[in-house]
LUMSEDREN-785416 format. One line per field, with one value per residue (C-alpha): residue number from 1; residue in one letter; z, y, x. Coordinates in steps of 0.1 Angstrom, whole numbers, plus 5000, padded with zeros to 4 digits. Layout:
k: c(NUM / ...) .
r: c(a / ...) .
w: c(Z / ...) .
v: c(Y / ...) .
u: c(X / ...) .
// end
This chain:
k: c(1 / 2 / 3 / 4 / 5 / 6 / 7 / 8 / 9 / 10 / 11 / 12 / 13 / 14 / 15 / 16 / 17 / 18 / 19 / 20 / 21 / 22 / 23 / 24 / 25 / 26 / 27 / 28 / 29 / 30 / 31 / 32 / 33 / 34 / 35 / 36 / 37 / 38 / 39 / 40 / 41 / 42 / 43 / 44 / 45 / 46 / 47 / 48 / 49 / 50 / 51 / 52 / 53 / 54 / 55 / 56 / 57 / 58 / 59 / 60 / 61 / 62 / 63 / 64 / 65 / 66 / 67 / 68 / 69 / 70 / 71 / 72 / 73 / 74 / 75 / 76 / 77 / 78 / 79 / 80 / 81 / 82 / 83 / 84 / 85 / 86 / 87 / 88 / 89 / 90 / 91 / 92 / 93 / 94 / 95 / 96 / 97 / 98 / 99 / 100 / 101 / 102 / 103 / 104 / 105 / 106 / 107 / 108 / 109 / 110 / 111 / 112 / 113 / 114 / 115 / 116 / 117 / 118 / 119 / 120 / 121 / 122 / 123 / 124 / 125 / 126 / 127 / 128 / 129 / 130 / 131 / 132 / 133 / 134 / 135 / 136 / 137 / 138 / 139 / 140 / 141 / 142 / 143 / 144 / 145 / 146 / 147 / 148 / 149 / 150 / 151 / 152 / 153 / 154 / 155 / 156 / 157 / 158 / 159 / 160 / 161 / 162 / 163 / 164 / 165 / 166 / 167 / 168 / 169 / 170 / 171 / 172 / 173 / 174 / 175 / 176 / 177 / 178 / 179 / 180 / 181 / 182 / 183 / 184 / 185 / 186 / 187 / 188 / 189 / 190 / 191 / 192 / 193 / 194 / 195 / 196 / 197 / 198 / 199 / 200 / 201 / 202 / 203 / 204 / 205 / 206 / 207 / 208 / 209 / 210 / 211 / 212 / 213 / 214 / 215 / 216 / 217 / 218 / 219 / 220 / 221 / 222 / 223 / 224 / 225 / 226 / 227 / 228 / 229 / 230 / 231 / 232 / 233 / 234 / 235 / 236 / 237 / 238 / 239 / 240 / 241 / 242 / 243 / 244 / 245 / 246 / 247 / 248 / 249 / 250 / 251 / 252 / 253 / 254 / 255 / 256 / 257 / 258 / 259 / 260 / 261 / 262 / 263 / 264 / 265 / 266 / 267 / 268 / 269 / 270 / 271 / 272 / 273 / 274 / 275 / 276 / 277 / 278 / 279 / 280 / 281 / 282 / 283 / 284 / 285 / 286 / 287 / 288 / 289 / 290 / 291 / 292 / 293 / 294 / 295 / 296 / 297 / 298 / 299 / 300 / 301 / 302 / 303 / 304 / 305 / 306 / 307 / 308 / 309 / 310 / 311 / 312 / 313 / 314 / 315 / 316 / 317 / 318 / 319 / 320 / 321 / 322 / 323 / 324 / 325 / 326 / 327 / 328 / 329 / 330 / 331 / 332 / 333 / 334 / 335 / 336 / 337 / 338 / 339 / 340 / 341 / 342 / 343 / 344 / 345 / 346 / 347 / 348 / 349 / 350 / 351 / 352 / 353 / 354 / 355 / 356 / 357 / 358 / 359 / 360 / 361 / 362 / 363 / 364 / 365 / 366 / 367 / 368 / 369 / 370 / 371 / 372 / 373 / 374 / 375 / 376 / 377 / 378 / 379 / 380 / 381 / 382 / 383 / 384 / 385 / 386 / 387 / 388 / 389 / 390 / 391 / 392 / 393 / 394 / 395 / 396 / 397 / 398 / 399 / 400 / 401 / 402 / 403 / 404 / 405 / 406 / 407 / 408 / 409 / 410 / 411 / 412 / 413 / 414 / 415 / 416 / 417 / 418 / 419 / 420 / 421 / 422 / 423 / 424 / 425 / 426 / 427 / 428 / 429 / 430 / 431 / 432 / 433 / 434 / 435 / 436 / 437 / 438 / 439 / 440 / 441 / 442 / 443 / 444 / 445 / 446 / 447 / 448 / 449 / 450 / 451 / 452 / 453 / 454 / 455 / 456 / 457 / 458 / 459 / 460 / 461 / 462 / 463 / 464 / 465 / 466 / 467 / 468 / 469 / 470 / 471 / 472 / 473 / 474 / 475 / 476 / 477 / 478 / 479 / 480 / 481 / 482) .
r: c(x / x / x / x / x / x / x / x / x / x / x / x / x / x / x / x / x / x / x / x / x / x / x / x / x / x / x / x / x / x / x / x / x / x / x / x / x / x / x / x / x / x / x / x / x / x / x / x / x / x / x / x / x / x / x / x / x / x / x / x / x / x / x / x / x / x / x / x / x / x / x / x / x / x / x / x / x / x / x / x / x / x / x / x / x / x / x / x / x / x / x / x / x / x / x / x / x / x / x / x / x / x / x / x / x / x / x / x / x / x / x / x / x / x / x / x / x / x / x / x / x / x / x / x / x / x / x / x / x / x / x / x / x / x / x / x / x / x / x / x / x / x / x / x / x / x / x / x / x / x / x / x / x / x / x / x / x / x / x / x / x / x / x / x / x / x / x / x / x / x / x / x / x / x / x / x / x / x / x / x / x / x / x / x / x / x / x / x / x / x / x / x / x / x / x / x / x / x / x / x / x / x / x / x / x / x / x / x / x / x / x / x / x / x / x / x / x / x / x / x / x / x / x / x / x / x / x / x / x / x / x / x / x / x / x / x / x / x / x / x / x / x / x / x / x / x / x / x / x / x / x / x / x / x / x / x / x / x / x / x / x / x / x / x / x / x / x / x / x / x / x / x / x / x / x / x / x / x / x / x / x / x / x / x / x / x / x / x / x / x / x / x / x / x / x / x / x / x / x / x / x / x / x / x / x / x / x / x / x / x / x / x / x / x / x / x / x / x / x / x / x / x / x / x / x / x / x / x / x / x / x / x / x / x / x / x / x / x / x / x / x / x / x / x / x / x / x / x / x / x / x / x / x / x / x / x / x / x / x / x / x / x / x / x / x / x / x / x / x / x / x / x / x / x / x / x / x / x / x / x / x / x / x / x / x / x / x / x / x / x / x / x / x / x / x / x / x / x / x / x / x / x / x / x / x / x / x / x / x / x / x / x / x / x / x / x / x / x / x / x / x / x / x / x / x / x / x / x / x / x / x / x / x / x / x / x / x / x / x / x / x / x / x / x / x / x / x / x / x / x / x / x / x / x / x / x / x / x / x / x / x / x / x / x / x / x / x / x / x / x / x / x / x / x / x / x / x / x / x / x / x / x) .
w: c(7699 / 7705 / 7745 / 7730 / 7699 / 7727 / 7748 / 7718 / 7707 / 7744 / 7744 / 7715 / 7726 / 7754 / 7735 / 7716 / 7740 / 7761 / 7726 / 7719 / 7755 / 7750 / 7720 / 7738 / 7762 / 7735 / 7725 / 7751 / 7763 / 7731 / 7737 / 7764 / 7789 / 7772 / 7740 / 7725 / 7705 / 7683 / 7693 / 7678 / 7652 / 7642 / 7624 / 7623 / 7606 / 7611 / 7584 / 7583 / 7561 / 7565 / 7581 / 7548 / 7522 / 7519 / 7487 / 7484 / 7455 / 7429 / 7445 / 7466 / 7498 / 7518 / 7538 / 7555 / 7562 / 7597 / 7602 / 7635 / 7650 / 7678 / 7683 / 7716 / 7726 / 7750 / 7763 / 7766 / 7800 / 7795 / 7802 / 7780 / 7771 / 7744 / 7718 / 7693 / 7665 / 7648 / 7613 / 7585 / 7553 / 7530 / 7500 / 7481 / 7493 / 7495 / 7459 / 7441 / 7406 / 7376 / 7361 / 7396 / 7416 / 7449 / 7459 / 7439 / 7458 / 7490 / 7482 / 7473 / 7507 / 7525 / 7510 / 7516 / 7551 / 7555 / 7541 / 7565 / 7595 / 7588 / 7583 / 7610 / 7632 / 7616 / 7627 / 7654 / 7666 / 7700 / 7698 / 7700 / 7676 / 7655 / 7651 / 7640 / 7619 / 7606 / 7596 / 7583 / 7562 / 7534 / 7538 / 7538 / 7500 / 7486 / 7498 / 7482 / 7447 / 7453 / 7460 / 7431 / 7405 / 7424 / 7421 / 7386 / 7393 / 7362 / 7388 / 7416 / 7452 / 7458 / 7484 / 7503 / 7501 / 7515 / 7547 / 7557 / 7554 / 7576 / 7604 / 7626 / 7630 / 7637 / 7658 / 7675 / 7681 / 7699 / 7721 / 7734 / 7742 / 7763 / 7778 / 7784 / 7799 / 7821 / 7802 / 7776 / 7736 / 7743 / 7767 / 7752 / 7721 / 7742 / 7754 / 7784 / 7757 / 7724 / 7710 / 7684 / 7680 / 7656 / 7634 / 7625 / 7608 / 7594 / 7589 / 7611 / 7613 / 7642 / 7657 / 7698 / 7689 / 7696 / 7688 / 7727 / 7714 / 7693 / 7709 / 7743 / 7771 / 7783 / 7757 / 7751 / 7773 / 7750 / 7712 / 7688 / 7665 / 7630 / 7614 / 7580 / 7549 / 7524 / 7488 / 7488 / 7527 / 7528 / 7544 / 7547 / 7547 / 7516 / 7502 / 7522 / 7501 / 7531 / 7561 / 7580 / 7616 / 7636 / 7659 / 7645 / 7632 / 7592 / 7584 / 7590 / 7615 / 7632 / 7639 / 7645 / 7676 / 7684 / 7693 / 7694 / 7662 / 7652 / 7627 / 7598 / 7567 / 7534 / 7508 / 7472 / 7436 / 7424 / 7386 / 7388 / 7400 / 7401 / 7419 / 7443 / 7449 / 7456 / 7477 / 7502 / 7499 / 7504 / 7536 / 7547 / 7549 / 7570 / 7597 / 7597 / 7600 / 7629 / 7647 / 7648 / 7664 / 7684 / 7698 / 7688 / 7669 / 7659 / 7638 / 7609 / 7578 / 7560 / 7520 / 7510 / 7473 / 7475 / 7452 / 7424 / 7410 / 7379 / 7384 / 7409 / 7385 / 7396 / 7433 / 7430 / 7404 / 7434 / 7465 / 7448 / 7435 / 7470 / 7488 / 7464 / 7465 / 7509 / 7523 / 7556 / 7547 / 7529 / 7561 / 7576 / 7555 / 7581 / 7555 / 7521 / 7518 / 7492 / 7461 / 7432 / 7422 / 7449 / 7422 / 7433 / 7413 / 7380 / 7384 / 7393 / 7377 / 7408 / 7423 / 7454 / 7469 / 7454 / 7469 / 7503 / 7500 / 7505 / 7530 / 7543 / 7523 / 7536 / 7518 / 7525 / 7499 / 7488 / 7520 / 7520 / 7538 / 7551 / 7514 / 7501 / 7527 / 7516 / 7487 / 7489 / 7510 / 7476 / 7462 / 7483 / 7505 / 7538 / 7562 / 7563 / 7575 / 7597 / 7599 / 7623 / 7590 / 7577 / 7609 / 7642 / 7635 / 7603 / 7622 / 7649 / 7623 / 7604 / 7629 / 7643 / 7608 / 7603 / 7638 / 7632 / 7603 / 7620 / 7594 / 7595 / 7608 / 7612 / 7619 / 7593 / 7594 / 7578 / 7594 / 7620 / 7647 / 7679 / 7688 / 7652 / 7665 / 7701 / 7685 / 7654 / 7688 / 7703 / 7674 / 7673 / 7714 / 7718 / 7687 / 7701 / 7664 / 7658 / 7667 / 7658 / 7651 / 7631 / 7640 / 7613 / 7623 / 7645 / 7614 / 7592 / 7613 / 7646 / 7649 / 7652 / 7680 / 7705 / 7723 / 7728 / 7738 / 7777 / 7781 / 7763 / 7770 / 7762 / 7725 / 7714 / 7733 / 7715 / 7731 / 7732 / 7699 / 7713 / 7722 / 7757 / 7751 / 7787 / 7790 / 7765 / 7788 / 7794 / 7790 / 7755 / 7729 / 7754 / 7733 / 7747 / 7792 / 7794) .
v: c(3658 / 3678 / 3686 / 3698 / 3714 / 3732 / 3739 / 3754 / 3777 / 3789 / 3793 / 3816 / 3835 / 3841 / 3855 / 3875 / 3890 / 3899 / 3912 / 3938 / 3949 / 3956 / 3975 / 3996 / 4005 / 4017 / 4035 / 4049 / 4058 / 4079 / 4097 / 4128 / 4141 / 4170 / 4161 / 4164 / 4148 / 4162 / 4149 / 4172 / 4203 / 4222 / 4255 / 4285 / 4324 / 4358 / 4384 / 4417 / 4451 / 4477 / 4511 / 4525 / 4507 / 4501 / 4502 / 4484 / 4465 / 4481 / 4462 / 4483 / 4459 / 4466 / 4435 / 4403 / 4370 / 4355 / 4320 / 4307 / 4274 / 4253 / 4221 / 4199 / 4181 / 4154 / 4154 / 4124 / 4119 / 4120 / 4156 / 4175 / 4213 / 4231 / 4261 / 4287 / 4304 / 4331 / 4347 / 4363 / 4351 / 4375 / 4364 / 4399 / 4395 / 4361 / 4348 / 4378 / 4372 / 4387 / 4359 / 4346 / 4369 / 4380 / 4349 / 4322 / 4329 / 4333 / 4301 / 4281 / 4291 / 4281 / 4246 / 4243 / 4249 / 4221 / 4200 / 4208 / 4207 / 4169 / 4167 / 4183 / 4163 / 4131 / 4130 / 4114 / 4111 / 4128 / 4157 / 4193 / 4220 / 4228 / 4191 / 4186 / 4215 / 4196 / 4170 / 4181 / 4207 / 4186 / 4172 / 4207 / 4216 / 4188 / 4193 / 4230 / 4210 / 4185 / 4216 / 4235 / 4208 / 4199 / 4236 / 4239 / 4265 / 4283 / 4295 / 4269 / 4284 / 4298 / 4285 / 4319 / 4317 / 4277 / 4293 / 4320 / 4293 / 4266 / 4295 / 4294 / 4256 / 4258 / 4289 / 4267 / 4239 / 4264 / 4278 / 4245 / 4231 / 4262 / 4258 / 4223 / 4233 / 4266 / 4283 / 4313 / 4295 / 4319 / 4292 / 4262 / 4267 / 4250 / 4216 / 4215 / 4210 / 4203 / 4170 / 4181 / 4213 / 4230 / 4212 / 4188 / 4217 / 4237 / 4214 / 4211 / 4247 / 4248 / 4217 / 4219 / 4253 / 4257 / 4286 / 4301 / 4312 / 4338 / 4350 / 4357 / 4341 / 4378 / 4401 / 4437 / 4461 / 4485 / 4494 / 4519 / 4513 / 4514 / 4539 / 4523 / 4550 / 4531 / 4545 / 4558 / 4574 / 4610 / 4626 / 4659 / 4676 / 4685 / 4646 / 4635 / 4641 / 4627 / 4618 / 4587 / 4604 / 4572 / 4592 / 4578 / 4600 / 4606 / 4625 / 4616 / 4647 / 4638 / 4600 / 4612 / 4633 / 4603 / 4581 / 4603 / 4585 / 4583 / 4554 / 4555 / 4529 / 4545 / 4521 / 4529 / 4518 / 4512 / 4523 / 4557 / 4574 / 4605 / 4598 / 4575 / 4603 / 4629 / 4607 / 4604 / 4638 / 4652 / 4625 / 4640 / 4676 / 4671 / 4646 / 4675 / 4697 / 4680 / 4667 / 4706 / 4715 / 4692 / 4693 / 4659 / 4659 / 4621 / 4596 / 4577 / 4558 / 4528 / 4526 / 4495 / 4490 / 4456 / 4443 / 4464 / 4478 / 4467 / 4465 / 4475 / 4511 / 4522 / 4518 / 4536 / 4566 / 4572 / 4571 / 4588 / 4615 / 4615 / 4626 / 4653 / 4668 / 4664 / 4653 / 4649 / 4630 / 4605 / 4604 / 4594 / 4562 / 4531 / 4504 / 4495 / 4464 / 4440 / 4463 / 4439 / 4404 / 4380 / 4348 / 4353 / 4322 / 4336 / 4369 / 4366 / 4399 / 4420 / 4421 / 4442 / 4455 / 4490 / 4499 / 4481 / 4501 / 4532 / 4517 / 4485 / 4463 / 4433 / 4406 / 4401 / 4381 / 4358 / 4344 / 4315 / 4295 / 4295 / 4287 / 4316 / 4337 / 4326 / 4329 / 4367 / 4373 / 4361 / 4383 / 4417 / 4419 / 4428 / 4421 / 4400 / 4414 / 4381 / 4372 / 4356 / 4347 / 4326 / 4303 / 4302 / 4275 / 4292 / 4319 / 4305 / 4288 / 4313 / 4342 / 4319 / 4321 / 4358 / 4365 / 4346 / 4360 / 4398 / 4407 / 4438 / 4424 / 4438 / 4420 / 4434 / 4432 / 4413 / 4437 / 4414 / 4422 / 4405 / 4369 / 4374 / 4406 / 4395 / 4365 / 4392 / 4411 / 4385 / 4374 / 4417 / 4412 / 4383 / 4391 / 4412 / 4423 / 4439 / 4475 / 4480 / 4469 / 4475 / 4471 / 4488 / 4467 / 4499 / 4517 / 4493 / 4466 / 4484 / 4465 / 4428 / 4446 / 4460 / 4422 / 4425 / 4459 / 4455 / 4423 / 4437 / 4477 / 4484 / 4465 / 4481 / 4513 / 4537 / 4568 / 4578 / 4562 / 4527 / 4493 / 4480 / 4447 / 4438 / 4422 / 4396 / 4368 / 4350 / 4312 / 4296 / 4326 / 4346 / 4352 / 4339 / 4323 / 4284) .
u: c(9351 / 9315 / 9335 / 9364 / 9346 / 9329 / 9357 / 9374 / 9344 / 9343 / 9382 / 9380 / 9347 / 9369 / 9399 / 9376 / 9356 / 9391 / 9407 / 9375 / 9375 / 9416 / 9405 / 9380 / 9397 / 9431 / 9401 / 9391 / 9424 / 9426 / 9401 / 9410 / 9386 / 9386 / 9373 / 9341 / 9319 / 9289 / 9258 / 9230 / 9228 / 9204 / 9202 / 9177 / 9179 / 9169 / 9161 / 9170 / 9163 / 9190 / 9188 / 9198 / 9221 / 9253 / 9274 / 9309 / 9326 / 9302 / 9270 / 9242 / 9234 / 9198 / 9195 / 9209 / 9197 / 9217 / 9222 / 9224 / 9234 / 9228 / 9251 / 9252 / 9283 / 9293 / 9329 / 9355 / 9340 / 9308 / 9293 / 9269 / 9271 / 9258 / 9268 / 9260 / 9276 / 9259 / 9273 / 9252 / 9253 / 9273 / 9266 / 9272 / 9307 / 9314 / 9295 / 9299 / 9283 / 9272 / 9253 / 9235 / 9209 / 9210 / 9186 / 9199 / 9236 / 9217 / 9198 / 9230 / 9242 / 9211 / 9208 / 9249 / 9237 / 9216 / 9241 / 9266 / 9243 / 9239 / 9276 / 9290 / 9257 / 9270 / 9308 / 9311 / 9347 / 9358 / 9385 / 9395 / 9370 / 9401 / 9398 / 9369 / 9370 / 9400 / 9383 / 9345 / 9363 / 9373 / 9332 / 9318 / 9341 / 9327 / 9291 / 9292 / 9305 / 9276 / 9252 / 9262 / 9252 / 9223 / 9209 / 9228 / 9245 / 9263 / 9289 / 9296 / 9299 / 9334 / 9356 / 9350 / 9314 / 9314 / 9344 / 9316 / 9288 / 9310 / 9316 / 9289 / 9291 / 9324 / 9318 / 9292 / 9314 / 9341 / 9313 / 9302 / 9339 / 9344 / 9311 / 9320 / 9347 / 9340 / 9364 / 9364 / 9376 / 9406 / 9415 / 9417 / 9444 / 9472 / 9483 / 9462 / 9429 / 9447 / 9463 / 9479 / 9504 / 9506 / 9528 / 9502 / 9482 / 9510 / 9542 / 9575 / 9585 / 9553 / 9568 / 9560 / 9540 / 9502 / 9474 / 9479 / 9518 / 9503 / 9467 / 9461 / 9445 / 9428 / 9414 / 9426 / 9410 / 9400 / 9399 / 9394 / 9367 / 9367 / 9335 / 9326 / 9320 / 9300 / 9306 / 9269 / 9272 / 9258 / 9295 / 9275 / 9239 / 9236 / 9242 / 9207 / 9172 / 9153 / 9160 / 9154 / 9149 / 9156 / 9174 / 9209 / 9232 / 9227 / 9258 / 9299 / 9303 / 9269 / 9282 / 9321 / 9302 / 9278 / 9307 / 9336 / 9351 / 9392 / 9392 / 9375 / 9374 / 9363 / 9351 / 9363 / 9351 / 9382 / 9368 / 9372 / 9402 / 9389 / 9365 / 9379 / 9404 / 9383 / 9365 / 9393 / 9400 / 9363 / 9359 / 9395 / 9385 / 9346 / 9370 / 9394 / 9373 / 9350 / 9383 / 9389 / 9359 / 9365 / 9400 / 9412 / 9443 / 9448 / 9425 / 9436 / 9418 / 9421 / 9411 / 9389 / 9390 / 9369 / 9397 / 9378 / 9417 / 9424 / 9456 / 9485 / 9495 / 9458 / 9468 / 9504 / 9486 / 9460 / 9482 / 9504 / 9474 / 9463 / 9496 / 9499 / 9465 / 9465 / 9496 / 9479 / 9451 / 9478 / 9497 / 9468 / 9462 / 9467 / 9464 / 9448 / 9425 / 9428 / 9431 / 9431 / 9412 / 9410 / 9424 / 9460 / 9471 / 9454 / 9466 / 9499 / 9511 / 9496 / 9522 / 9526 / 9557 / 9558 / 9524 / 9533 / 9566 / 9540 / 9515 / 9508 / 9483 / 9463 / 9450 / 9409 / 9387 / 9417 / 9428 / 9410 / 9435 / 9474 / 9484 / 9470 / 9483 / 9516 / 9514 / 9502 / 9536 / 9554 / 9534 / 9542 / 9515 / 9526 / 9491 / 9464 / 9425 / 9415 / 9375 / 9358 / 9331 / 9360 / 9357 / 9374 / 9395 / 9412 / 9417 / 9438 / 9457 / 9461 / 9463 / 9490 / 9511 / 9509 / 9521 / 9549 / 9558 / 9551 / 9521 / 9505 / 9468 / 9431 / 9403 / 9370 / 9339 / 9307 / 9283 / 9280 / 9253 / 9248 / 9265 / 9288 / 9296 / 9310 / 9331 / 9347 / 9353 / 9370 / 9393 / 9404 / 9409 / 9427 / 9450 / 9479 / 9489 / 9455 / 9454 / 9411 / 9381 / 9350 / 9313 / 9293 / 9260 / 9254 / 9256 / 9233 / 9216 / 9211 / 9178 / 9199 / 9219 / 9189 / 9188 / 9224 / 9227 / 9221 / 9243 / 9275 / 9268 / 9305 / 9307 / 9270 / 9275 / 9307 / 9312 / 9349 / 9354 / 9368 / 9351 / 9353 / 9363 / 9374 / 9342 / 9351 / 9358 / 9331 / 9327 / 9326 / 9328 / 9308 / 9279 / 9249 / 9250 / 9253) .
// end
């Protein structure tokens, strides 16, 4: 009995051990070569005071605080590269608040930072960055719930606010799987890297569809660029009391010379008609009148209310206002960003397809996600303003559902310097719907750019008024050399 106890035990250590090894290997066979797994993350920031302030949904903004990441991966086959994503944290934008200050947002972002650090560290399953983006996103809403009762926040962090803290891990992640890979991130959004289409993201119309459909493998060669007018910008000499003397242009005829401008995005208050109006008009006539001077006869402008409205009637009484007091400055409208409160579900009387009717308007601060683009389609809005501060692997998802259902897009701004600049430059490149691109750190934040400068001399150096993004090609998101 003890032989044959023995020779049992044996037998089924046997079985066992040739069962596990089965099951590794089903594993293993899961997992492609091409996938990656997290293995390290770690997290740093710069600080920032601005060249002079900038003033956009009623708050005045003087400085930034940039977080920056640093993740190494290993692939399914056993290589190691590494990756950085760089955004700054816009918590003006992203948390606005009345009842919070500027550093107990910016703290709530910060400590959500270090919770997602260890969470995006800590999952260890091998696949594609949209993946893993996939799956830490759920983790990441729940840490910002976790983080606002731990800091007792009277205002929890905002869905927005948790997107822009997630995106330069994800951003991170992207870099090292092209890294991994030898490959620019514009790349990898088809079958040769990714297991899934897209219909395991966004449902069976996507069936046998992936992100490489709708954005490109090579970037755009050149774009225009989009010249931010703050609410508070001195337009002409006589609005400066003292100059800064940095050598930067101070006035909007001094910086449409310096880089031979055409686009131009004029933030409005959206309290005053009057004088949001005049506003448009008074910014109209100094570009007319410089554009004159010299020679050029085309440039264009798009109005950002900050979703400041308070309701869609404002929007119609000031386009309307605005064609009748300069037809050709209204002609030269492009778009209008997010006019009204970002709450799409509890506002659901902004409705939008009599000012759309007039000129195309994008949805910014709501779109959180494909459901509320969606829903802002039902609602009249005819574009969408994509951001590489809402994550890289949104974007491709959702990038992928506007193109298919022909949006108007842009890609906007966070005044992103350096790295955050070159992947918001990427995401306008490799997009064949968007026609621009704004870079206002040049404006604001040209200290954040100076390290950049020489490596990327056509993105931080604007002469004829467009970006030279051929250069954005390089492996990973291009930002920093493997």
């Amino acid at each position: 009995m003890l032989t044959g106890n023995r020779t049992t035990r044996r037998s089924i250590l046997k079985q066992a051990g040739a069962a596990a090894a089965a099951s590794f290997h089903i594993l293993r066979a899961a997992v492609r070569k091409t996938d990656i797994r997290v293995e390290d993350v770690s997290i740093s920031y710069e600080e920032y005071k601005y060249r002079t302030p900038i003033k956009f949904g009623g708050h005045v903004l003087d400085r930034a605080t940039i977080l920056n990441v640093n993740c190494a991966v290993r692939t399914g086959d056993g290589r190691m590269a590494k990756g950085f994503g760089s955004m700054p944290l816009g918590n003006i934008w992203s948390f606005p608040s009345k009842v919070l200050t500027y550093e107990q947002t910016l703290g709530a972002m910060q400590a959500l930072a270090e919770r997602m650090a260890k969470i995006t560290a800590g999952y260890k399953e091998f696949g594609h960055p949209i993946d893993i983006n996939w799956a830490v996103d759920p983790e990441y809403r729940k840490a910002a719930a976790e983080v606002s009762e731990r800091l007792h926040l009277v205002e929890p962090i905002p869905p927005l606010c948790t997107l822009v803290t997630a995106s330069a891990f994800d951003a991170a992640v992207h870099d090292a799987f092209g890294k991994a890979h030898g490959v620019n991130c514009y790349h990898t959004y088809g079958p040769e890297y990714m297991k899934y289409d897209l219909e395991h993201y966004l449902g069976p119309e996507y069936k046998g569809e992936y992100p490489s459909r709708y954005v490109t493998q090579e970037p755009k060669r050149r774009m225009p660029l989009y010249h931010l007018v703050s609410a508070i910008d001195p337009i002409e000499e006589s609005d400066i009391t003292k100059r800064i003397n940095d050598g930067l242009p101070e006035t909007l005829p001094e910086w449409i010379r310096y880089n031979g401008l055409t686009h131009f995005k004029i933030k409005l208050n959206g309290d005053d008609r009057n004088w949001d109006v005049e506003r448009v008009l008074r910014v109209d006539r100094v570009v007319t009148q410089t554009q004159n001077e010299r020679g050029v006869k085309d440039w264009v402008y798009s109005l950002d209310f900050n979703e400041k409205c308070p309701n869609v009637q404002y929007l119609l009484d000031f386009l309307h206002e605005v064609k009748e007091k300069s037809p050709g400055g209204y002609e030269r409208i492009q778009y209008v960003e997010q006019p009204t409160a970002r709450d799409l579900k509890a506002h659901p009387e902004n409705i939008m397809q009599e000012a759309a009717e007039l000129r195309p308007v994008v949805i910014d601060e709501s779109l959180v996600d494909v459901e509320a683009l969606l829903l802002s389609q039902k609602m009249g809005y005819t574009g969408a303003a994509l951001k590489a501060c809402k994550g890289q692997s949104h974007m491709m998802l959702i990038a992928s559902v506007a193109e298919k259902h022909k949006l108007f897009l842009c890609v906007q701004d966070l005044t992103c310097p350096g790295a955050s600049l070159i992947q918001s430059a990427e995401l306008a490149a490799h997009v064949p719907g968007v026609a621009a691109i704004e870079a206002n750190a040049r404006q604001f934040m040209p200290a954040a750019n100076r390290a950049w400068e020489s490596k990327f001399p056509g993105i931080f150096h604007i002469t004829d008024g467009t970006m030279d993004t051929s250069e954005l090609n390089g492996v990973g998101l291009g930002a920093v050399a493997s």
